[in-house]
C-alpha positions, 0 to 999 in steps of 0.5 A: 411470518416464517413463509415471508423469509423462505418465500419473499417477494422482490420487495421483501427481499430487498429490505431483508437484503439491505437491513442484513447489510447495514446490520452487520457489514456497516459495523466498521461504519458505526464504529466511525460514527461513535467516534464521531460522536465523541469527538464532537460531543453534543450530537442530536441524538435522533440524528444519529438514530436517523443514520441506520434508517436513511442507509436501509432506505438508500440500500434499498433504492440502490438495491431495486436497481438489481434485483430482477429475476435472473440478475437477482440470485447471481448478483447478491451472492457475488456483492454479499461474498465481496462485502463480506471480504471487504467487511473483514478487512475493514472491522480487525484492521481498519482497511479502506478500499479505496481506488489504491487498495484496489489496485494493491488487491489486483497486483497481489500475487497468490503467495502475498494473499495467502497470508492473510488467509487464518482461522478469524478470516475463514469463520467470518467468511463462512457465517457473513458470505457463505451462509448467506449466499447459501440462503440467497441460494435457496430462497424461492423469491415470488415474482410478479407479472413483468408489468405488474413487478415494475410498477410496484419497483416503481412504487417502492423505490419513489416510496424509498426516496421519500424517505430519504427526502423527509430526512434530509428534510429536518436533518440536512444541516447535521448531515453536512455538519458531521460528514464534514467532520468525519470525512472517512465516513463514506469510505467505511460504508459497504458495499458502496464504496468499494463498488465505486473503487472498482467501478473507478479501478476498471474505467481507468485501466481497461476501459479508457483508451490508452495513453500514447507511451512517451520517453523522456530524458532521451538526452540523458548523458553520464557526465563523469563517465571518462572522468572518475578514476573508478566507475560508481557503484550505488546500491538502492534497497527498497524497503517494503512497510517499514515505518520510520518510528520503529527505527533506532535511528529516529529515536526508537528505544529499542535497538532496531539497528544494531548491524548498520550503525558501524557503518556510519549511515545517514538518517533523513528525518521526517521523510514522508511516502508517495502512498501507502501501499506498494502499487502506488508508492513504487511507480510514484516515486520512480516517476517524474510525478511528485504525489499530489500531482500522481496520476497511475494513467500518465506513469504507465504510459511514461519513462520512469528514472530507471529508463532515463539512467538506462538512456544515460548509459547506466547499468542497470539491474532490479532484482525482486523478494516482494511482490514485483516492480509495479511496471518500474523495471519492465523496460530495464534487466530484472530478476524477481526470485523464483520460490524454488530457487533457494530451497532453505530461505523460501517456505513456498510462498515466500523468501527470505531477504537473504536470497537477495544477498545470494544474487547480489554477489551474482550480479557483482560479479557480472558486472561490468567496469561502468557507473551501475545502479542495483536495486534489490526490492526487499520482502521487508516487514509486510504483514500480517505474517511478520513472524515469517520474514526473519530466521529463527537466529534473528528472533531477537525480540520476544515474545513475539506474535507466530500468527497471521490474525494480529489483531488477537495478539497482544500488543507487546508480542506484536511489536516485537514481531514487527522490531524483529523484521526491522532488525532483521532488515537492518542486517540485510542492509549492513551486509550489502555495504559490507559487499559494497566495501568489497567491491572497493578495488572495482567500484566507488560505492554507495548505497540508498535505502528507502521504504515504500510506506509505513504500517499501523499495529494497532494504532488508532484501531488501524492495522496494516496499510493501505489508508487513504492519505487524506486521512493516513496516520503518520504510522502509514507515510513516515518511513526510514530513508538511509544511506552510506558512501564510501569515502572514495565514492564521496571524493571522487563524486564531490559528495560533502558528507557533512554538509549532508548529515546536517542536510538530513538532520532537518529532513523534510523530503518525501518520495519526490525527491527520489527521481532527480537523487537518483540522477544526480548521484550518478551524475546524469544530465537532461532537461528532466533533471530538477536540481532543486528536488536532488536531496545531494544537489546542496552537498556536491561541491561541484554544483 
């Protein structure tokens, strides 16, 4: 029996292979499954006892399709090591790897990776990828004959498929029923579906012809240019994984906005993202595209707002602590901070938000006497390292988490964490209006701050971001949108202030709005321009 796993045939192998793969990396498969369960209630239960059976015979049919000698070895350790990666993310924080998650990994830069590199994830990897790629390794797997291996592949993959048919057979109609009722389901099964995100990611992006690049908005002009007695001044921020519920503003009872409610900030109720990671949500809502008809092809090969305000003679300039612009600013001055720029605020491998306060004031002061837009692109609240993105003196909340592996933390001490990093934005957006009220003399000014998406601690068994947004909880697509104007700014721009703390008391906007905001508070007009979704447009006196 022993000679059998240290000398299989192809056949052998490929049921030890796929028996390895639903045993342990479909874990997080299962744990859908008994949820499922519980929440249908009465299951057949030798229906459910079918769903490990019809996955090993599925396994095993797909797996036939690889596994030939000189393909075999090569392509197992490489799926066995990517499913072990993926099986990590998906049991301690609940990530799907979905055509977005996909395209978030490939955009990752080495500091961003690195943490969530910590002693959970490397023994995983060792015991789940490593050990058995090692085995894979050295198996000395028997092949038959070429003609004779075919015939029994053959034999054994019709064998598989009848299998699955005799199941199908009596079970088809509870297969239905609970996939219906717990769509997610697929997305939890390794390693097909993220071979399937991947298979998707690359057609898309380097296998398709690429689109014809169009410029729209060539026909933007700046309105108020010769007629303000100053030349405008907004600063937008955007935020990175900050959700709305943990924000003071929105009724969180822990005062996670200490620094900016001096200042009199609008708070936009119930505003939902595009996405829910940065590689969508960022290119998405800087597009003319709204969310449900967002296609990452069409927006690379198309003007963002930030192209249409720079054909409208704004001047412009995206300054970057996160992990770049997603292709928005490429065609506009950009600046991402260098890591060894600022030697006491970066560790190496990341910086802290203050280093964009440093380059804020460059900008300022290099700025020249015409309607400006800035937008600092903030590291924010990204995790799992939470506990790196704030200082020591902005530790406010304690106890709080000082690891990378959050899901071992408790749940007080990981909330704290993640309220620090809330704070400690708060502080960096307060000290952006106080270098905006500065700029008075100069410039009417505002500021805009807005977050890419939200983040899960926990909830549900989700952490982190990056869900599908058919099945994202609110924790992932509800984010903060504030803003501040100076009383100049509203003045001389016709902004009615109170008619806009009413307007944002009722909410109800989402990342689509953000393009024709963006135009119509620097008063920019072109054929691309939709009044209707300018979250100011009911509140300017002039319209």
């Amino acid at each position: 029996m022993l000679s059998r796993f240290k000398n299989p045939t192809v056949i052998q192998f490929t049921l030890f292979i796929s028996v390895f793969y639903v045993v342990v990396f479909n874990i997080p498969f299962f744990r859908i499954v008994q949820t499922g369960i519980a929440k249908q209630g009465e299951v057949d239960p030798l229906f459910i006892a079918t769903l490990p059976v019809f996955l090993i015979l599925a396994f095993s049919f797909l797996f036939s399709l690889f596994s030939f000698k000189y393909l075999l070895k090569p392509f197992f350790i490489c799926l066995t090591l990517l499913s072990s990666s993926v099986f990590f993310a998906a049991l301690q924080y609940g990530v799907v790897f979905d055509y977005g998650m996909i395209e978030n990994a490939v955009q990752t830069n080495s500091a961003e990776a690195s943490t969530y590199i910590n002693l959970s994830s490397v023994v995983n990897f060792l015991f789940t990828g490593l050990l058995p790629s090692y085995a894979i390794c050295k198996l000395n797997i028997r092949y038959k004959p070429v003609i004779k291996e075919l015939l029994y592949k053959f034999a054994f993959m019709l064998l598989m498929l009848v299998g699955i048919g005799v199941i199908g057979f009596f079970y088809y109609q509870n297969y239905v029923s609970f996939g219906r009722n717990n769509d997610e389901l697929k997305r939890f099964i390794i390693p097909t579906y993220v071979l399937g995100s991947i298979v998707n990611y690359t057609n898309t992006n380097y296998l398709q012809t690429p689109l014809e690049y169009k410029q729209i908005g060539l026909d933007a002009v700046n309105v108020t240019k010769d007629t303000n007695k100053k030349p405008n001044l907004v600063v937008m921020v955007l935020g990175e994984t900050a959700r709305a519920m943990n924000y003071e503003y929105y009724g969180y009872d822990k005062p996670t906005n200490t620094y900016t409610k001096p200042y009199g900030l609008t708070a936009f109720m119930n505003t939902t993202s595009c996405g829910t990671a940065t590689a969508v949500s960022v290119p998405c809502m800087f597009s003319k595209m709204t969310r449900k008809d967002y296609d990452a092809r069409e927006a690379k090969a198309q003007d963002g707002v930030m192209d249409v305000l720079q054909h409208g003679g704004i001047q412009l300039l995206w300054l970057d602590n996160d992990s770049g612009c997603k292709g928005v600013c490429n065609r506009v001055p950009h600046l991402i901070v260098k890591l060894d720029s600022y030697p006491k605020l970066c560790n190496g491998h990341n910086c802290l938000d203050q280093v964009l306060l440093n380059e804020l004031d460059k900008a300022l002061a290099e700025l020249k006497d015409q309607d400006s837009l800035l937008v600092l692109h903030i590291m924010g609240s990204h995790g799992p390292t939470y506990y790196l993105r704030y200082p020591e003196e902005h530790r406010t909340f304690t106890p709080d988490c000082q690891r990378s592996d959050i899901q071992n933390c408790s749940n007080e001490a990981l909330m704290n964490n993640y309220d620090n990093t809330i704070l400690y934005t708060d502080y960096i957006l307060a000290q952006v209006v106080e270098k905006l009220i500065d700029q008075q003399e100069r410039f009417d000014t505002g500021m805009i701050y807005v977050s890419d998406h939200g983040e899960s601690l926990g909830e549900k068994g989700m952490y982190l971001h990056g869900a599908p947004y058919a099945i994202a909880p609110d924790e992932q697509t509800h984010v903060p949108m504030l803003t501040w104007f100076s009383d100049d700014f509203a003045s001389e721009n016709s902004l009615d202030m109170t008619c806009l703390r009413k307007k944002a008391r009722v909410g109800g906007f989402s990342h689509d709005n953000i393009f024709d905001s963006l135009l119509g508070i620097m008063n920019i007009k072109t054929q691309v321009y939709d009044k209707k979704m300018d979250m100011f447009s009911g509140c300017r006196l002039a319209n």
